[in-house]
N, C-alpha and C positions, 0 to 999 in steps of 0.2 A: 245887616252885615256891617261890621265894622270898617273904619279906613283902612285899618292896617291890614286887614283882610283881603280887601279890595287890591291893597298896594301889592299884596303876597302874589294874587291870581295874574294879576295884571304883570307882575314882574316874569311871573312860569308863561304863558302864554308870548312873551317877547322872546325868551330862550328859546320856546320851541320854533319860531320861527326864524332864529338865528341858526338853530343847527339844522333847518331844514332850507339852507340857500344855496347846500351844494360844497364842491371841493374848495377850495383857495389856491394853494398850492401845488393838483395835482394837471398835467398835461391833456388837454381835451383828446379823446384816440383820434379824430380827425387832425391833429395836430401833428400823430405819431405818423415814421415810418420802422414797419416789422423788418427788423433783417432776419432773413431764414438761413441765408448760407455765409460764412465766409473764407476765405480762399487766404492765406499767405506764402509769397516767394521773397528769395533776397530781392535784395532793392537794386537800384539803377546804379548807385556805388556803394562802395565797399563798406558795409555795415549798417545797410537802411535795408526797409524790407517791404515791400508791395502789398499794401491789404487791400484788397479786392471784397466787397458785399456786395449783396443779391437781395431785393428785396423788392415786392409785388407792388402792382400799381392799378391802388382802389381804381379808379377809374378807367380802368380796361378789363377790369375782372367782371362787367356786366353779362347777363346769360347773350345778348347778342353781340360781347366784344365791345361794348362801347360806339357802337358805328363804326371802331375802327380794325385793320387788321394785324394791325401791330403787338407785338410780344408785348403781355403784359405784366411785366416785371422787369426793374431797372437791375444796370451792375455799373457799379460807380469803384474806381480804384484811384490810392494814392502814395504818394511814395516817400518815406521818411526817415528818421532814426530809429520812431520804438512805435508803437502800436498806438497807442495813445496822440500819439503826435502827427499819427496818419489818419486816426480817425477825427480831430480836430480837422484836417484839412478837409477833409468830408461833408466834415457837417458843416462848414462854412459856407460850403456851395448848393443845401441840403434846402428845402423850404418845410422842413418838417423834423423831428426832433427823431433820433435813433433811437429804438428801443429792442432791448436782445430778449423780451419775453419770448420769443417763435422762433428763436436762431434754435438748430437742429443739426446743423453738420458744418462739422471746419474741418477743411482739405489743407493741408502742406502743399507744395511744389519739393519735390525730390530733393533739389541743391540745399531749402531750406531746412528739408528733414535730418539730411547727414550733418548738418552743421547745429542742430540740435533745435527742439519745440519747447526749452524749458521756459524763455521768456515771454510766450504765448501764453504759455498755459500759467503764469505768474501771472499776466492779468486778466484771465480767465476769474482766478481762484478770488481776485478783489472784485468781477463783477456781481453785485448782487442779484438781479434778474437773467445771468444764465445758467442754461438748464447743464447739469451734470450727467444729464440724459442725452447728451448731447453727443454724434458720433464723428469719432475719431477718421482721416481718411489720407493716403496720401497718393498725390498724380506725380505719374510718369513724366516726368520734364515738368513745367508750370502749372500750380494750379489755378490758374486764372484763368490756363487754356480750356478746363474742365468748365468754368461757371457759366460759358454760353453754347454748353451740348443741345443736341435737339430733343426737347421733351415730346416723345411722339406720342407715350400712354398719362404723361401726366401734363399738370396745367404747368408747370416751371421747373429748370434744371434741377433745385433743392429738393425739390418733390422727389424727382428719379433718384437721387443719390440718396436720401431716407428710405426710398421704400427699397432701395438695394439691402440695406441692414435691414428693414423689418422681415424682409421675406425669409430672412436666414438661408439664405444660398453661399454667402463662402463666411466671413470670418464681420463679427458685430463688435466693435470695439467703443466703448463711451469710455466721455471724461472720465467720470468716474475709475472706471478701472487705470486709466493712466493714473490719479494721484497715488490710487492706493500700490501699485506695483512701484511707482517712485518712492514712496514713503517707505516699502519692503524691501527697499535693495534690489527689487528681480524688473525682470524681462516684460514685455509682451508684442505682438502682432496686431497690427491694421491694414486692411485691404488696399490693396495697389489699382489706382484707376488708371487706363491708357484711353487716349484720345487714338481716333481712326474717320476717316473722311469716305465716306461711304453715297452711294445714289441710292435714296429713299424712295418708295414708291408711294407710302405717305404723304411725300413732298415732290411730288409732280415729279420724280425721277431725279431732282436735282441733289446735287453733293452737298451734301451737309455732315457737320461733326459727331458724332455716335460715340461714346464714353463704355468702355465693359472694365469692368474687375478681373484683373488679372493676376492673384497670386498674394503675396504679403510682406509687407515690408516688417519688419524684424526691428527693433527699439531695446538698448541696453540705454540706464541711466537718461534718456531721455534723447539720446541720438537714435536713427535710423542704422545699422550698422548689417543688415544684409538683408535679403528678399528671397522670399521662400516661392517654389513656384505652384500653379495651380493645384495641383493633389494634396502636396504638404501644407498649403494654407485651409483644405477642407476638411485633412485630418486632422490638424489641429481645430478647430471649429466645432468640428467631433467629439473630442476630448473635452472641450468647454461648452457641451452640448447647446450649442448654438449654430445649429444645423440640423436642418427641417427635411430632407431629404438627400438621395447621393447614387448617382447612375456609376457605374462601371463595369467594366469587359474584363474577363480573365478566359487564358488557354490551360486547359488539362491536357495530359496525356493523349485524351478522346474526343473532348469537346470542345468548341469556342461559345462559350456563354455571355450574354450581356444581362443586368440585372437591375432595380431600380431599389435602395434600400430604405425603409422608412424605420416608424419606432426607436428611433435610434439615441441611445444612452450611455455613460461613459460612468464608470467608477475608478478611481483614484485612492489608494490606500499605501500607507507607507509601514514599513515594518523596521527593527532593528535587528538586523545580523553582522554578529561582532561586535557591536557598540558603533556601528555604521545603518542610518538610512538609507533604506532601500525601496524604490516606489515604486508600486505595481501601477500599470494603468491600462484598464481593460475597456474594449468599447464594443458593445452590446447593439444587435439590429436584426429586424427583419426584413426580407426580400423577397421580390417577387419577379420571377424568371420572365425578360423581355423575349430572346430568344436563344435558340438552341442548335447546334448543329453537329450533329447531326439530331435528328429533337427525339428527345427525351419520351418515356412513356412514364405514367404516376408509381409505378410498383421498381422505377430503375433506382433503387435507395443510393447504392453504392456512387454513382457517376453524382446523384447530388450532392451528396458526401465532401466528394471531389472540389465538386465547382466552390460549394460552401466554404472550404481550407483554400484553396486558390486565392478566394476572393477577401479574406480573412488576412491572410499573409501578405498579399498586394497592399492592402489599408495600412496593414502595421508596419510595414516598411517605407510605406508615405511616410507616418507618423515620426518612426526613430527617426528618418532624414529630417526633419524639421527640427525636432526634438537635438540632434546632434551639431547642426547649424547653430541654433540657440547654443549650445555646450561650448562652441569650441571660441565661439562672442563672449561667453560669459553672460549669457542672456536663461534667465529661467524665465518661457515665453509662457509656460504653463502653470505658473504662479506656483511652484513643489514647496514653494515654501512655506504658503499658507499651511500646506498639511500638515507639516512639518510642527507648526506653529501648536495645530489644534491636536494632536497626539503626542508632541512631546515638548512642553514649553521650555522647558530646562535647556535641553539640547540646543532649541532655537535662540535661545538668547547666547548659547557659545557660538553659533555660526553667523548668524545677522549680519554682525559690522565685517565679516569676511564669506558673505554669504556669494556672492560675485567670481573670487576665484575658486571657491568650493564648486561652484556648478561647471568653473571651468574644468577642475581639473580631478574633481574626486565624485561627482556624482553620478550614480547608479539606479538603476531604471531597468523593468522589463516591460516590453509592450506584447497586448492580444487582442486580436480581434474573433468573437464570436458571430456568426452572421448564419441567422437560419432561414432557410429561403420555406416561403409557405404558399407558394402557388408554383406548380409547373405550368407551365400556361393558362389555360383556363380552366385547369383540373385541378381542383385541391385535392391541397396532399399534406400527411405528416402535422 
């Protein structure tokens, strides 16, 4: 074999062990800390704003706790001009570098939501490692009061306030849909948390903070501008078929029925009468009869009839109330303009840049609800 040969093998064999020495430039994850939640409220003065993180603590996260019995997950907050400048103070005091790969839910505080989330969500849109999957949330008074609830079924507070959105029980709001409703001109809703100070029996009877979803906070252009309550946050939720089931009670004539609905889907279709948009929006479920009273036998067609339109009429009346709420803000919280968009693009581009007072003041809509109930008790039926 020749030198130069020689010099050839001998020079590949130094590369490969040059590209096999590992990162240079990249942070050892022992090095990292995961923030999974963060919280912001105004600040301490006028024009600074409280960013609050949450974020786990490898060394308690052991199957026996670490030997210790402390919460394992830190929450670190600080108080500045802009986000940025509050998460420098942070990380000053930090022995490990931030990284927002596993952030999953940022909560507003109320005062901060009416005064608007646009500049959050600006440097949202420049972080590169966060997820757009990311859900939207805002608390009742502060949300910082929210970051240290008691997680009683999960291992830390971010945990319970994710799996409130995964489970799809009221209204699932991500980044995502915020830019894209910002970018459309329109509306949308995200879940309202309240704090409540409760004796746990999980926790040796003693009082501790307990976090529920109560309802929905309502967002024109990127403010908070009014709060929808329990029902009308689930029929909406309904309508954006991001809701997994739905208990409720109606009185007929004859009966007082409670009922548990599942299968549940929503169609949205828009039509032109007159050279005006008009949007149907229908939502579609099955049910299964909790109870009855006085109770029902399998062949009573007629009284299920009943309950079935009772209970139909109850949902689409949630519905319009939300739906009308959003109207009179100027909020389209049901995105009608996407539809809008994809049956008539022509149109959409006349209304867009005045798409805002359009929903204020000229938009048309009928709502239905279909609900076929397929068990009387334990007797299938129909």
């Amino acid at each position: 074999m020749s030198a130069r040969h020689m010099c050839v093998k001998s020079g590949l064999v130094l590369l490969c062990f040059v590209l096999c020495t590992g990162c240079w430039s990249k942070v050892e994850i022992n090095e990292r800390t995961f923030i999974t939640a963060m919280y912001i409220d105004k600040g301490e003065k006028p024009g600074d704003i409280e960013l609050t993180l949450s974020m786990p603590l490898p060394n308690r996260l052991a199957p026996d706790g670490g030997g210790s019995s402390k919460s394992p997950y830190a929450i670190v907050s600080a108080n500045a001009p802009t986000i940025a400048d509050a998460l420098e103070r942070i990380q000053t005091d930090l022995t490990r570098k931030i990284s927002w790969g596993h952030t999953r839910v940022v909560v507003f505080g109320e005062a901060y939501a009416k005064e608007g989330i646009q500049d959050t969500l600006a440097w949202i849109a420049r972080e590169p490692l966060f997820h757009l999957s990311s859900y939207i949330m805002v608390a009742k008074g502060k949300a910082k009061d929210v970051s240290d609830l008691t997680p009683v079924f999960e291992e830390t507070p971010s945990d319970v306030l994710r799996e409130f959105s995964t489970e799809e029980n009221l209204l699932k709001t991500q980044v995502l849909n915020v830019f894209a409703a910002d970018k459309m001109n329109q509306g949308f809703a995200s879940p309202i948390l309240t704090v409540h100070q409760r004796h746990m029996a999980s926790e040796e009877g003693e009082l501790k903070k307990w976090v529920s979803q109560s309802g929905g906070a309502l967002f024109k252009q990127m403010k908070m501008v009014a709060s929808l309550s329990d029902e009308e946050a689930r029929a909406v939720a309904w309508a954006e078929r991001n809701l997994d089931s739905l208990s409720i009670s109606v009185k007929t004539k004859k009966e007082k029925a409670s009922m548990t609905i599942y299968d549940m889907h929503s169609v949205v279709h828009v039509r032109l009468e007159r050279g005006e948009p008009i949007f149907d929006i229908k939502l579609k479920g099955k049910a299964e009869l909790n109870s009855v009273i006085p109770v029902l036998k399998a062949k009573d067609i007629v009284a299920v009839r009943d309950i079935e339109q009772a209970a139909g009429e109850k949902v689409s009346a949630q519905l319009r109330s939300a739906i009308q709420t959003g109207k009179n803000k100027g909020a389209d919280i049901l995105r009608l303009g996407y539809r809008l968009e994809w049956r008539y693009p022509e149109m959409w581009k006349t209304l867009r840049p005045k798409w805002i007072n359009y929903v204020k003041n000229d938009l048309q809509y009928q709502v239905t609800t279909d609900i076929n109930i397929q068990f009387v008790g334990s007797e299938s039926s129909f």
